[in-house]
C-alpha positions as CSV (number, residue, x, y, z in Angstrom):
1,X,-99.1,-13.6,78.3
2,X,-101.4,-12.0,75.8
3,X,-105.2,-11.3,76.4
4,X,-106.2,-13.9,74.0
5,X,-103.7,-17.1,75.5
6,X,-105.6,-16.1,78.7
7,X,-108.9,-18.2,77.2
8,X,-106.5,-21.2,75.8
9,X,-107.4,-23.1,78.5
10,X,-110.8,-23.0,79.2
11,X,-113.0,-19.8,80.6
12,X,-111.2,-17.0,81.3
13,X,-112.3,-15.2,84.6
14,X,-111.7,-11.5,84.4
15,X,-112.8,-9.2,87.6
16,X,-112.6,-5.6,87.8
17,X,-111.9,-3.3,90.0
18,X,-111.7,0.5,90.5
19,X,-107.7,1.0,91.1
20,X,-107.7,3.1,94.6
21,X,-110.8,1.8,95.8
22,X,-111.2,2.8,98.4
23,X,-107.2,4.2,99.1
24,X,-103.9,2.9,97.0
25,X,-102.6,0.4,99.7
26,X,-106.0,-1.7,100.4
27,X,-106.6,-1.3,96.5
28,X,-103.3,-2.6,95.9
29,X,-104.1,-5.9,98.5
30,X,-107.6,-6.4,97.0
31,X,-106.5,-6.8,92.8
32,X,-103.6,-9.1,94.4
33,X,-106.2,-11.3,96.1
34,X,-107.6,-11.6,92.8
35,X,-104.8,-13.2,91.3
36,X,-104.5,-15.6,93.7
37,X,-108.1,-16.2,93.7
38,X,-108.3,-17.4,89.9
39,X,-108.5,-14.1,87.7
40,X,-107.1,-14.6,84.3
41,X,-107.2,-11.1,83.2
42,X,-107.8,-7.9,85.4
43,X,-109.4,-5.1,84.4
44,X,-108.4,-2.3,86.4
45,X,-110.6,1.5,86.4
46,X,-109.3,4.2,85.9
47,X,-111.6,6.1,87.8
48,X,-113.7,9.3,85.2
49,X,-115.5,11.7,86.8
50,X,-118.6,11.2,84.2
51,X,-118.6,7.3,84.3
52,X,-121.7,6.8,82.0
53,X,-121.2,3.1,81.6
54,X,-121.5,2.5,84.8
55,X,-124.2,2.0,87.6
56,X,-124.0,3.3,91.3
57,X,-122.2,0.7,93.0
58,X,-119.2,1.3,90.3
59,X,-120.1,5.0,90.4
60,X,-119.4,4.7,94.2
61,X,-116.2,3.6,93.7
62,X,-115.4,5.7,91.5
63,X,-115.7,8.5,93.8
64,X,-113.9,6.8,96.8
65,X,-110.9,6.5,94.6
66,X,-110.8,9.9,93.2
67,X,-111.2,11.3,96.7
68,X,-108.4,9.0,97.3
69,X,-106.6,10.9,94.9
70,X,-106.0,9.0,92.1
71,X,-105.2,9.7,88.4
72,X,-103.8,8.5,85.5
73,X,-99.7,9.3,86.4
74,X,-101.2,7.6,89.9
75,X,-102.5,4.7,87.8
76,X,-99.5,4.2,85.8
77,X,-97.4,3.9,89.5
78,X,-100.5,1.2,90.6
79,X,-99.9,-0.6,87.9
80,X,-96.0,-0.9,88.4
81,X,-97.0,-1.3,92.2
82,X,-98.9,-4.5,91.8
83,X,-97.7,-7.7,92.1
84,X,-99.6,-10.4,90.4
85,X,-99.4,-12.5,87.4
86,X,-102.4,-12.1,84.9
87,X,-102.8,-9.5,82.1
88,X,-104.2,-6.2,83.2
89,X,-106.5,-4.1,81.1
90,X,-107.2,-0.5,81.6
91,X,-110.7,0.1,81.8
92,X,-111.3,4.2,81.6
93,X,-113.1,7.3,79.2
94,X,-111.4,8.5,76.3
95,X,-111.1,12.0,77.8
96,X,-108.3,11.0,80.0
97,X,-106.7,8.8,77.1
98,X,-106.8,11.7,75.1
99,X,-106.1,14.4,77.1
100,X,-102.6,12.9,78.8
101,X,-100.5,14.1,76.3
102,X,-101.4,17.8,76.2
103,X,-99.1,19.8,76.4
104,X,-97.1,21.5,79.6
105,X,-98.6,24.9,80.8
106,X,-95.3,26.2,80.0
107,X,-95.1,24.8,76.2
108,X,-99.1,26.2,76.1
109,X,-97.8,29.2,77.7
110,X,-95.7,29.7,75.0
111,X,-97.4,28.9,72.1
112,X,-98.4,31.7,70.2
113,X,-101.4,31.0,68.8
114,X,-103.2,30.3,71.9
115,X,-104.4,27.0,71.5
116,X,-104.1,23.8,73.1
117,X,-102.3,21.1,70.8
118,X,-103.7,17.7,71.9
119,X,-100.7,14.6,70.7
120,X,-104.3,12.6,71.1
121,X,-103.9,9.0,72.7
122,X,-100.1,7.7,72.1
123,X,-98.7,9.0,74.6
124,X,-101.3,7.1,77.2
125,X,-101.2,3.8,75.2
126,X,-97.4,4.3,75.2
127,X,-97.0,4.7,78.9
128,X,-99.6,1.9,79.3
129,X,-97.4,-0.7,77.8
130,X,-94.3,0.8,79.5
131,X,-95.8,-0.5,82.6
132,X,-97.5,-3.6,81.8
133,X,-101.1,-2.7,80.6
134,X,-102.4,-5.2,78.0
135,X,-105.1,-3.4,76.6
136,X,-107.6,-1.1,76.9
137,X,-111.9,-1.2,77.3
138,X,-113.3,2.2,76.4
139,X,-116.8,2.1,76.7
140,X,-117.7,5.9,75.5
141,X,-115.2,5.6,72.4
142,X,-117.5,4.8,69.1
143,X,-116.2,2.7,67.1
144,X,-116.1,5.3,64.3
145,X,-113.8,7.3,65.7
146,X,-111.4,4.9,67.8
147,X,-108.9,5.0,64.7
148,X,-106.6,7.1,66.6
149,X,-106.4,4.6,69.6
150,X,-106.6,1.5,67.6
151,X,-103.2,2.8,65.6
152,X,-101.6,3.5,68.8
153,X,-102.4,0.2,70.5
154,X,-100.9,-1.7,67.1
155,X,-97.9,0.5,67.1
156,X,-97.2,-0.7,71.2
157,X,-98.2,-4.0,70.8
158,X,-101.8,-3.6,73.3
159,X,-105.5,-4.6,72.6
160,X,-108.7,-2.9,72.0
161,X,-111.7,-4.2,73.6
162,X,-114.9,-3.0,72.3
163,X,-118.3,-3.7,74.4
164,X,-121.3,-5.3,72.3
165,X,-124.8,-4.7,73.7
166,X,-127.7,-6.5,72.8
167,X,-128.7,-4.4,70.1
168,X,-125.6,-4.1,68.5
169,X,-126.3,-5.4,65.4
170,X,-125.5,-4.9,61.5
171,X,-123.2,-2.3,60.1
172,X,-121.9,-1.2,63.2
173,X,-121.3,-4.9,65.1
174,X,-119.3,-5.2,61.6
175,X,-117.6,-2.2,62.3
176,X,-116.8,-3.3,65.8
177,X,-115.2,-6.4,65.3
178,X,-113.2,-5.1,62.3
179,X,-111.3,-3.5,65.5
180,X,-111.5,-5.4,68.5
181,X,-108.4,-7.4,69.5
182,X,-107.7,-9.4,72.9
183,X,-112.0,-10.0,73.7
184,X,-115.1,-8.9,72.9
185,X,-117.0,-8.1,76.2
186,X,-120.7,-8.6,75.6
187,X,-122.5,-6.8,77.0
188,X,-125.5,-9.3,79.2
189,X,-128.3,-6.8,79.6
190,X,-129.1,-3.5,78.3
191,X,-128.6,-0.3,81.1
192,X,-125.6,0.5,83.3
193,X,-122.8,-2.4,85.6
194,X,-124.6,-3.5,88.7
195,X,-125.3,-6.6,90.0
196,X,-128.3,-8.9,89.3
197,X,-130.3,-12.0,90.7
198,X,-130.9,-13.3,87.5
199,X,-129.0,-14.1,83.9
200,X,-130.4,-12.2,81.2
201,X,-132.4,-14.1,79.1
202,X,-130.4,-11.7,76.0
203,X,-127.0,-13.4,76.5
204,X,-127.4,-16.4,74.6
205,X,-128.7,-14.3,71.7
206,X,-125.8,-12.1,71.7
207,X,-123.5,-14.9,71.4
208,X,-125.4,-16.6,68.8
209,X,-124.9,-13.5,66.9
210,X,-120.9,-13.3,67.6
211,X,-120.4,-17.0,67.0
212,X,-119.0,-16.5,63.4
213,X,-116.4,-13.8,64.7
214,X,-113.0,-15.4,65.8
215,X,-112.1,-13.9,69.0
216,X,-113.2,-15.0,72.6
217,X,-116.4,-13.9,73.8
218,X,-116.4,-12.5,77.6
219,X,-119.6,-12.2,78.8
220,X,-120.6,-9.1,81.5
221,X,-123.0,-6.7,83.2
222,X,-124.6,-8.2,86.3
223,X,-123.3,-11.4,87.1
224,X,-123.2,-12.0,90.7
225,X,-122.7,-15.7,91.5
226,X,-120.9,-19.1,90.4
227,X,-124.5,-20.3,89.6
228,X,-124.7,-17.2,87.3
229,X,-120.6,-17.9,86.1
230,X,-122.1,-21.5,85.5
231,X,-125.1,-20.4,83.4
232,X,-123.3,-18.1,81.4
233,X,-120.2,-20.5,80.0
234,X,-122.5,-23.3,79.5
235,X,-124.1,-21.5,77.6
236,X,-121.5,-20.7,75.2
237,X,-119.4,-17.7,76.6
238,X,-115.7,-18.0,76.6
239,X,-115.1,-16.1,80.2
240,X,-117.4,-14.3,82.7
241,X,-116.5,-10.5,83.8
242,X,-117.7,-9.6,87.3
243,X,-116.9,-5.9,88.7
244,X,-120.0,-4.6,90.4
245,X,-120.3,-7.7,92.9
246,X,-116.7,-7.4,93.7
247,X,-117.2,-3.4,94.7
248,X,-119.8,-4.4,97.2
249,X,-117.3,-6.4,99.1
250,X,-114.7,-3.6,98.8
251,X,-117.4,-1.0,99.7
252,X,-118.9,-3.5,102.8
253,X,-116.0,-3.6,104.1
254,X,-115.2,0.6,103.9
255,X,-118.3,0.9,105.5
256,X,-117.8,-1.3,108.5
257,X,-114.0,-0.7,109.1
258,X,-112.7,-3.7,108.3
259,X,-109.0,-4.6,107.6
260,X,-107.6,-4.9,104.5
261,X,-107.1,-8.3,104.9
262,X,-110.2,-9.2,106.0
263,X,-111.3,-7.7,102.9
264,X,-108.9,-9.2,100.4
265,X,-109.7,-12.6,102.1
266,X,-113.4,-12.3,101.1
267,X,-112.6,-10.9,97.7
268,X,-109.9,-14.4,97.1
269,X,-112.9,-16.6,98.1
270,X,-115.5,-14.9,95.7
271,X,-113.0,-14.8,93.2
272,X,-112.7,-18.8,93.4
273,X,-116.5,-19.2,93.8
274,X,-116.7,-17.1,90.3
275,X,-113.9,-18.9,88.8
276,X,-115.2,-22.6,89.8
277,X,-118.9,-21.4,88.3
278,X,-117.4,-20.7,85.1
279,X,-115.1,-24.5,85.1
280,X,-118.3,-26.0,85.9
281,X,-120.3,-24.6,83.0
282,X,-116.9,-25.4,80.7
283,X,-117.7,-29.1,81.8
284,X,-120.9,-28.8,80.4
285,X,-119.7,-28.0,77.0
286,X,-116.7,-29.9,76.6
287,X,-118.7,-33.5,76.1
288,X,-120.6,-31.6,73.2
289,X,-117.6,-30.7,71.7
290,X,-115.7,-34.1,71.9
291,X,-119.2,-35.4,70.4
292,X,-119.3,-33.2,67.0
């Protein structure tokens, strides 16, 4: 299934979380939970040492799973490790993109003049769709120079998700969505991930301004609840992505020692609270729809 056929149906619910969080086996359990508790996409992290995007309780996570030891050729074996049934997007930094196809030390060893030859991002995209990725979100790759990836992602068949903010506007929204494939995550509120008692009052104006773009709008940064999920699809969005109020529960439970399963059973039953939030709003829109 495609990123796109994943909002045929009505709002797509897309979680993330950080892949190793907080070791591979529990990390493996808690993105399974997911699945069964509603995701229609996943977007898995591939943890960056320098995640600018992202607020503490993603930074957090970041660390556990690095400490954890994961890395990209880790990732890829994750990936192929997992047993669910959504899409799964890679959500990482261009410097690991790029740099996974350097070369060897011993081809740099030999090479004469010294430097290091960079094969740029094919080879990750390439190794991504060998093992099931559907696309990618990138969020410190401008736009202006994500030619390289977009050409690898159209030669293997993945998408590119680009994030909107708030005051993405003019030539450079134009520029954006003259790429983007799969989704366009908008982004809620200006700042760094984290979770939030509020909707910002900026979402509906973004999607006002991407309603003339044909490609589903997923709405994210901060939404915590299915009143939030609710709020968000009725007012226009075509799916909800929640990450930083999915990390708490993976980082509560680290904290206090709980099992696995414990865990992955309180990550299903948010998951469903999300995904029901979202429905509900749907509801809301579908009677305008039929009335037009």
């Amino acid at each position: 299934m495609s990123l796109e056929d994943a909002f045929a149906d009505g709002p797509a619910f897309i979680p993330y979380l950080a892949a190793g969080d907080p070791d591979y086996e529990s990390s493996l359990e808690y993105v399974e939970a997911l699945d069964r508790g509603g995701a229609d996409i996943i977007e898995l992290g591939l943890p960056f040492s320098e995640p600018i995007a992202e607020g503490p309780t993603i930074q957090n996570a970041v660390v556990r799973s690095l400490e954890g030891g994961m890395t990209p050729t880790r990732f890829f074996e994750f990936v192929e490790d997992l047993d669910v049934s959504v899409p799964l997007v890679c959500m990482t930094y261009y410097n690991l993109i790029y740099r996974y196809g350097d070369e060897s030390e011993a081809q740099r060893a030999s090479n004469t003049s010294g430097e290091t030859v960079s094969n740029g991002p094919r080879p990750f995209v390439e190794k991504a769709a060998e093992v099931g990725i559907e696309g990618f979100v990138v969020p410190d790759l401008p736009a202006e120079e994500a030619g390289p990836l977009r050409e690898a992602c159209d030669e293997f068949g993945l998408d590119l998700v680009f994030i909107v903010a708030p005051t993405t506007r003019g030539d450079r929204l134009e520029r954006i969505m003259s790429q983007v494939s799969g989704y366009v995550y908008v982004q809620a509120r200006l700042g760094v991930t984290g979770a939030q008692e509020d909707v910002s009052g900026q979402t509906e104006e973004s999607l006002d301004r991407l309603a003339d773009y044909d490609v589903p709008k997923a709405v994210g940064f901060g939404i915590k609840t299915g009143e939030h999920a609710e709020r968000i699809v009725a007012g226009g969005a075509d799916g909800i992505i929640v990450g930083s109020a999915l990390v708490d529960i993976v980082a509560e439970g680290a904290e206090a020692g709980e099992s696995a399963e414990t865990v992955a059973g309180r990550l299903e039953e948010k998951a469903r609270e999300l995904k029901q939030g979202a429905l509900r709003g749907y509801e809301q829109r579908v009677p305008q729809a039929e009335g037009k």
